[in-house]
VOTIPA-135710 format. One line per field, with one value per residue (C-alpha): residue number from 1; residue in one letter; y, x, z. Coordinates in Angstrom, 1 decimal, padded with zeros to 4 digits. Example, Ala and Ser with C-alpha at 12.3 -4.5 7.8 and 13.67 -1.06 7.14 Angstrom:
2
resi <- 1;2
resn <- A;S
Y <- -004.5;-001.1
X <- 012.3;013.7
Z <- 007.8;007.1
//
This chain:
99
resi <- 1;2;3;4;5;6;7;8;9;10;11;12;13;14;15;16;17;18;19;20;21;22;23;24;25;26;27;28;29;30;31;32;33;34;35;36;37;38;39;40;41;42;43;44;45;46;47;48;49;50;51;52;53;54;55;56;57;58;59;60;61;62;63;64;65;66;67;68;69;70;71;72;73;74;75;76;77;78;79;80;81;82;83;84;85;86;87;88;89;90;91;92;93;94;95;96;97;98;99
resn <- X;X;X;X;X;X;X;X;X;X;X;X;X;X;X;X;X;X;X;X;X;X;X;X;X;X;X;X;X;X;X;X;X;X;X;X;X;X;X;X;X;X;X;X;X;X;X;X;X;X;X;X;X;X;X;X;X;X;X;X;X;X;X;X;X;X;X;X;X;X;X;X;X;X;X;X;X;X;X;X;X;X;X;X;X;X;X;X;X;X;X;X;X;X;X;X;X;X;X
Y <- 002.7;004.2;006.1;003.1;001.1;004.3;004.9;000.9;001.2;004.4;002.5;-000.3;001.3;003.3;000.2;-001.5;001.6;001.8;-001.7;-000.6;-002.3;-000.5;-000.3;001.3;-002.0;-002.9;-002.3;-002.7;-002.6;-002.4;-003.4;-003.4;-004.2;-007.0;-006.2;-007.9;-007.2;-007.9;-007.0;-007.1;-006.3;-006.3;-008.8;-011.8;-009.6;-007.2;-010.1;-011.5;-007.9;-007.2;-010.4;-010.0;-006.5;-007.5;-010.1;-010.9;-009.7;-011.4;-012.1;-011.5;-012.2;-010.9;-011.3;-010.7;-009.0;-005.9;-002.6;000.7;003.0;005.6;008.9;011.2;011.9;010.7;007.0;006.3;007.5;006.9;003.5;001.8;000.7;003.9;006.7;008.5;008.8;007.3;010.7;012.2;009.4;009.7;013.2;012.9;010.6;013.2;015.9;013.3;012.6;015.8;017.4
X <- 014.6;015.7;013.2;012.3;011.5;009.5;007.3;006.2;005.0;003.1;002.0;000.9;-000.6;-002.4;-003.7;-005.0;-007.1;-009.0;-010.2;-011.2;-008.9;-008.1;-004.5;-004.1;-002.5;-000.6;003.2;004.2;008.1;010.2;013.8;015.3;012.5;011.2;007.9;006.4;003.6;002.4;-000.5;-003.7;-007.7;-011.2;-012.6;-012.1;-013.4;-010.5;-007.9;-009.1;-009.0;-006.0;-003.7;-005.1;-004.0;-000.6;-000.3;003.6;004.9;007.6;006.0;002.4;001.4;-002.3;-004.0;-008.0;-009.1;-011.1;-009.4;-010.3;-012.5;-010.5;-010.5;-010.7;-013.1;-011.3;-011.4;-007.7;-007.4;-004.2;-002.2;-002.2;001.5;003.1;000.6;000.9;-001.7;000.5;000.1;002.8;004.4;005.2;005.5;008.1;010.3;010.3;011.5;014.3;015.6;016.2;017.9
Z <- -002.9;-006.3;-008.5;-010.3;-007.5;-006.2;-009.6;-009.4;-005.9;-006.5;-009.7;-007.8;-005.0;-007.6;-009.0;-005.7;-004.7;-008.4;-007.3;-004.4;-002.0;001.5;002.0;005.3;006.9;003.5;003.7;-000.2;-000.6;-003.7;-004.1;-007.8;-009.1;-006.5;-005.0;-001.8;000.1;003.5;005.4;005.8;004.2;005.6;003.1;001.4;-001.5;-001.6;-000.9;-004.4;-005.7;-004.2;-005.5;-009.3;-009.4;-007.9;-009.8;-011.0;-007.3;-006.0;-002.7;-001.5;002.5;003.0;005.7;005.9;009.6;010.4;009.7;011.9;010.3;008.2;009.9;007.2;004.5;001.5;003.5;003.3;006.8;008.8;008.7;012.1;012.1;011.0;012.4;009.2;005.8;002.9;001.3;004.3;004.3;000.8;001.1;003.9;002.1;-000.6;002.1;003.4;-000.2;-001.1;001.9
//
């Protein structure tokens, strides 16, 4: 992922938390420029939420199922399919790239 492709996933993940959509199950992927996004929510409500604020993306697969609770205070918790908060995992891609 180059740095463009970086800023418009921060930029879109940005965007799906100020509508209050939980994206601990949402894997969103950039590739020059092309976003898709697959996953899931907890509501019908965020799903709606969710594919206005993404609205132009390439490719869009959510799901609506129950998410586990987060399991820290600020809610975003850890993701179920990579063990990690998307905070470290952003932070650890960071480390990688620069090594």
């Amino acid at each position: 992922m180059n740095n463009r492709d970086e800023l418009i996933r921060t930029k879109l993940l940005d965007r799906l938390t100020s509508v209050n959509v939980d994206i601990r199950m949402v894997a969103l992927e950039v590739n020059h420029g092309e976003v898709n996004v697959r996953g899931a929510v907890p509501s019908i409500e965020q799903r709606s939420r969710a594919l206005e604020a993404l609205a132009g993306a390439h490719s869009i697969e959510l799901q609506v199922r129950d998410v586990p609770p987060a399991d820290s205070a600020d809610g975003r918790g850890r993701s179920p399919r990579t063990g990690t908060s998307e905070e470290s995992a952003h932070q650890s891609r960071h480390q990688t790239d620069q090594t």
